[in-house]
N, C-alpha and C positions, 0 to 999 in steps of 0.2 A: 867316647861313650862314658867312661868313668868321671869325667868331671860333669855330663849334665845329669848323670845316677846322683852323681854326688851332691848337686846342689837341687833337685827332686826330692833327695831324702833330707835334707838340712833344711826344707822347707815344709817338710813334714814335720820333723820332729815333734813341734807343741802340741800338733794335734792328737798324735799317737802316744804322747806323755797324757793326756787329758785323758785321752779311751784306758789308758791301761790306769789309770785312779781308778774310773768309773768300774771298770774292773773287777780293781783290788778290793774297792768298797762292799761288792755284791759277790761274794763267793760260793760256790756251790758244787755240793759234793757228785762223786760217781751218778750218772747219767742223769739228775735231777739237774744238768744247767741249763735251764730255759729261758732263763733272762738273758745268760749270756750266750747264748745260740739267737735270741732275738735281738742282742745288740749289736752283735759280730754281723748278722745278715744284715740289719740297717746300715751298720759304714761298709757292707761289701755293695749297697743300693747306688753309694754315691761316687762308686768305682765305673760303673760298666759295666764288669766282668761277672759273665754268668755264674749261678752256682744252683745246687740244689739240697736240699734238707731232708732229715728223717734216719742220716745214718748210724748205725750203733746207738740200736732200741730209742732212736730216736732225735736226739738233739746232736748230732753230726752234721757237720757242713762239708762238701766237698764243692771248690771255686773252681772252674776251668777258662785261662786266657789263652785264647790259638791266636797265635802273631801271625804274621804278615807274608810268611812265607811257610811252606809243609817240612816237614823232620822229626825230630824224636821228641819224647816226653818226660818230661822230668816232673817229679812230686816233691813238693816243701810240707809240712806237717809243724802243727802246731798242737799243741795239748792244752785244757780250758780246763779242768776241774781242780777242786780244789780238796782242802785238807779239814779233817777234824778235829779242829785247834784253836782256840780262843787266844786271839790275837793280841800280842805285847808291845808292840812297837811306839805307838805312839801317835802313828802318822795322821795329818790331817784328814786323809783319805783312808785310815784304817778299816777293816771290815765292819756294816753296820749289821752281821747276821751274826748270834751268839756260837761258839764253836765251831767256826767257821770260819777261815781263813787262806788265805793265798800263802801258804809257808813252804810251797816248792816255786811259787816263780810262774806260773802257767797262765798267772795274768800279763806277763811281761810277753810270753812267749809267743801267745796267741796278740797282743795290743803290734808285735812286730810285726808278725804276719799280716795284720791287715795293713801294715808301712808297706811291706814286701809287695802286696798287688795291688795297692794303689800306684806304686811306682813303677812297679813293671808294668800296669797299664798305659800310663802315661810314656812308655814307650814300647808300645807292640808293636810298632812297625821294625824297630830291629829284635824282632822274636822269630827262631827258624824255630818253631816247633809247637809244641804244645806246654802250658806250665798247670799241672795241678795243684791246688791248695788245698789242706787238710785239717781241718779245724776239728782237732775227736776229742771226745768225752771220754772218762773214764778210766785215766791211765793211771790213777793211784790203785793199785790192790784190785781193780774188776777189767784188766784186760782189753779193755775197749779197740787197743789196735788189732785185735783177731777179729774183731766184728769190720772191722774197714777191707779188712782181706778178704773174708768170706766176703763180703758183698761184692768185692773186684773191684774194686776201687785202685788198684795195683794191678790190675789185669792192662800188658799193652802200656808199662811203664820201664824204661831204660833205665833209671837211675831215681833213687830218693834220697830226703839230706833232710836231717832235724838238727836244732840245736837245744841246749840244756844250758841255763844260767848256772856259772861254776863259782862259791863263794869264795873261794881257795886259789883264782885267777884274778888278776888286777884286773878293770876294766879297759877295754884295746888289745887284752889276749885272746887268744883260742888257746885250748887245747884237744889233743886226739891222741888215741890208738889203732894201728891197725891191727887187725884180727879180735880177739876178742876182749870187749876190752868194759863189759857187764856183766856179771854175773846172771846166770839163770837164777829163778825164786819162784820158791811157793808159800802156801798159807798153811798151816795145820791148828786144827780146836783137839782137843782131849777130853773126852768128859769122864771123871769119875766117878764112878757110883758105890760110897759106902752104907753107912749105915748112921744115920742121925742116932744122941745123945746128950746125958747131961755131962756139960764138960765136968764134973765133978766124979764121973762116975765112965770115964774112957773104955773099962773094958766093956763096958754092955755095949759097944757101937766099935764100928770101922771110920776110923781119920780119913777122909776123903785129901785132907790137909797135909798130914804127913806122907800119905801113898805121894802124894803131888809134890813135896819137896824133895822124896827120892829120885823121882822121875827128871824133875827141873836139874837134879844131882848130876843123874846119870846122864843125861844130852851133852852134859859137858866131857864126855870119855869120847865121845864120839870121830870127832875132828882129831882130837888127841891123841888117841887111841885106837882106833880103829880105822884111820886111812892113811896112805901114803903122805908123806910131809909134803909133798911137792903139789899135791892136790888139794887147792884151794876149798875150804868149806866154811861155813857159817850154819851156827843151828843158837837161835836167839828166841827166849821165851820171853814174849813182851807182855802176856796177861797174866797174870792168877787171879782168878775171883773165887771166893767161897766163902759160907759164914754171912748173918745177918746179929749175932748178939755174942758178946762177949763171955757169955755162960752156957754157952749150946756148941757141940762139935755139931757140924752140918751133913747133910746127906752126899750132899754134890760138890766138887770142887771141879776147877775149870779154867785149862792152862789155853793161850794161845800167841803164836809167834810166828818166825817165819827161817826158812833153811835153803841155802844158795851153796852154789857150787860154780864152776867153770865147763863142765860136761856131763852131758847125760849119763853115763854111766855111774859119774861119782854123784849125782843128783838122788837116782834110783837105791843106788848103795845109803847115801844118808838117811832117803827113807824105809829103808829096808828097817836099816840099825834100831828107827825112833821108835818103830812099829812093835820090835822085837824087843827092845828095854821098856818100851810102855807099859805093853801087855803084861811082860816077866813079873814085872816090880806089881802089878797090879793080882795076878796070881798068890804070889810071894809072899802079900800082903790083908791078900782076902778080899778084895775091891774090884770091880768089874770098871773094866778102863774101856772106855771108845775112843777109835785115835780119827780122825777127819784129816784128809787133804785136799785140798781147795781143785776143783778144772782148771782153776786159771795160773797154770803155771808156767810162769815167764821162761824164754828162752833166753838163750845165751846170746849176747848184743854180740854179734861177730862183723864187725867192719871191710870191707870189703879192700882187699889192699889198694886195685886202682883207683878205687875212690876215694881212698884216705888219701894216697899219694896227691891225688888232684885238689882235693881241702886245701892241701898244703901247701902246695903251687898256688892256688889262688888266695889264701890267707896271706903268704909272705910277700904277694905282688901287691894286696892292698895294704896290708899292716908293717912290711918287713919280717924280713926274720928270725929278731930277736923277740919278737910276739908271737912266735908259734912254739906252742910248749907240745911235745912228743913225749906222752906218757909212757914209761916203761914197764908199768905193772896192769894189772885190771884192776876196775874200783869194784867191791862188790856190792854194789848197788845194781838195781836192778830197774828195765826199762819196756814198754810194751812197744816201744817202735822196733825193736828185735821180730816182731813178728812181718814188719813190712820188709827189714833186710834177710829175712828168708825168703821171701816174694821177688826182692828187685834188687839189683847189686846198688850200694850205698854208703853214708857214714853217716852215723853221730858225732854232734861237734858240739865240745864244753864252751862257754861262752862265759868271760869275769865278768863278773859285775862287783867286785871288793873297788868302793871307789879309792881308800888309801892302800895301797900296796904297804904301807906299814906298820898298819894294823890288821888283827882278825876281823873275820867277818862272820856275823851269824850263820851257821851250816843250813844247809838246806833240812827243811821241815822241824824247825827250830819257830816257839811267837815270836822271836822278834828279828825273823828273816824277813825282806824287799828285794826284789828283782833291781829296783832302783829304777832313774830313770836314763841315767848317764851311761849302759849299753844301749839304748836303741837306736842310737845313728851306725853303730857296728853293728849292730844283729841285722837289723837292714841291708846295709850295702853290702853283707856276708853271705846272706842268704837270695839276695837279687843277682849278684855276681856268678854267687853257684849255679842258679839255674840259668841265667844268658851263656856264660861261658862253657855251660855244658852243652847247651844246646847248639854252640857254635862250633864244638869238637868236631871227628871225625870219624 
């Protein structure tokens, strides 16, 4: 069975390098991809394999192939949205939408997945079960995988499996963790409200400016100071905006970032802390501070042991296993397919794509990251294998 996967997917290859240009070219952000939900449905037209549309507010696809004999289910997931990024690279196929680009990879991710059910079509007569595919929108910063669980789309699923292009892996590696091995994440805005003036003239007015460089100060005590060293935190202030002229202190200033942990408790605790140093310093200072936390607060990617273990049995029977890297820490980064491994026991699986191992490679959500084209005869046979071989278990 491995060698006619194998030469099914090696004759896919050009085609699924062409789809993931076409892709990369047309990027589009949180649940606006409509192009690419109408191009993913056109090559799922010239498969067979049924599917239907409209999930998570909308531009979701979920594929269903039932082989050829009854048994269990298993779900592969892909992710299609793109980044808010004006694109560095270069490439012939570079994005032709302005600030807008594919700088996490999810044109690669989703161009595999449609390799993944073309070729498992091309053999459902050896499928004992059912295979799901998962084409979701949304999973930068809007959570789109809670909206595929609330619909059930994981209702009456045995096992799920995604992979993530890792730029930090040669390509031909995997890597994994079992248990948790993503940190949980949320969003928080701050708005301050002082009091507009002539910068020439600061006491008649409140620094909405300064109250927000103490605050940006104080987040930093937090992980520091205020939790246990052994509990992993992140509290990261990616915005300030405030001020339109360089002679006027502003009315409003306006911080916004994001704070990861490893468990709920320590997750709660960091926003306890941010809420409680916002406010103070806002007090303190005369300034009325609004703190926001986002609903869509990612959970902790907890990998499921026997499913890790079985990645790695089947990674090391296709790749060997000096191409299975076992991570020993968690990344903190953070991922919305954590919502289906609460759902269904599972893994996430890091995927290289650094085509020299001897050089760096652009990080993920970086202009001038590419998925590349040189993983997708492994993310293929990676993800085709997982779900035959699982469904052939016991």
């Amino acid at each position: 069975m491995a060698d006619d996967l194998t030469q099914t997917i090696d004759s896919l290859v050009p085609e699924i390098a062409s789809l993931r240009h076409e892709l990369h070219e047309h990027p589009e952000i949180r649940f606006e991809e409509k192009w690419t939900s109408d191009r993913i449905a056109r090559f799922l037209d010239t498969t067979g394999v049924p599917y239907k549309r409209g999930y998570a507010k909308g531009t979701g696809i979920v594929a269903e192939l039932k082989g050829g004999a009854p048994g269990k289910t298993v779900l592969l997931r892909a992710d299609m949205d793109a980044l808010e990024i004006e694109e560095e690279t270069g490439l012939p196929y570079a994005s032709k939408i302005p600030n807008r680009m594919h700088a996490c990879g999810h044109d690669g991710h989703s161009a595999c997945m449609c390799g993944v059910v073309k070729t498992l079509a091309k053999h459902r007569d050896r499928i004992k079960g059912t295979v799901k595919f998962v084409f979701q929108p949304g999973e930068e910063e809007a959570a789109g995988g809670r909206y595929i669980v609330q619909e059930g789309v994981l209702d009456g699923v045995d096992a799920a499996f995604a992979l993530h292009g890792w730029p930090t892996l040669p390509v031909g590696h995997i890597g994994i963790k079992s248990g948790a091995m993503l940190a949980g994440a949320g969003v928080f805005k701050i708005v301050i409200h002082g009091k507009g003036c002539h910068a020439a003239d600061p006491g008649a007015g409140i620094d909405p400016i300064v109250v927000g460089s103490h605050i940006v100060t104080g987040f930093q005590t937090i992980v520091s100071r205020e939790t246990n060293p052994w509990d992993a935190g992140v509290v990261s202030v990616t915005k300030f905006h405030a001020g339109s002229a360089s002679n006027i202190n502003p009315e409003t200033a306006v911080l916004e970032g994001t704070y990861r942990s490893l468990n709920d408790t320590h997750h709660l605790r960091i926003e306890e802390s941010m809420r409680r140093i916002a406010e103070s310093i806002g007090i303190a200072m005369r300034a009325r501070v609004d703190v926001h936390f986002s609903e869509n607060r990612y959970p902790v990617l907890y990998n499921d042991p026997r499913m890790t273990d079985f990645v790695i049995q089947t990674g090391t029977k296709l790749f060997g296993e000096q191409n299975i890297m076992q991570f020993e820490v968690p990344y903190m980064g953070a991922e919305d397919f954590s919502y289906y491994l609460q759902k269904a026991p599972g893994a996430f699986v890091c995927l290289g794509v650094n085509p020299n191992a001897d050089a760096p490679y652009p990080p993920l959500h970086s202009p001038r990251y590419n998925f590349g084209d040189s993983p997708i005869p492994v993310a293929i046979r990676l993800m085709s294998n997982l779900a035959l071989r699982f469904l052939d278990s016991e």
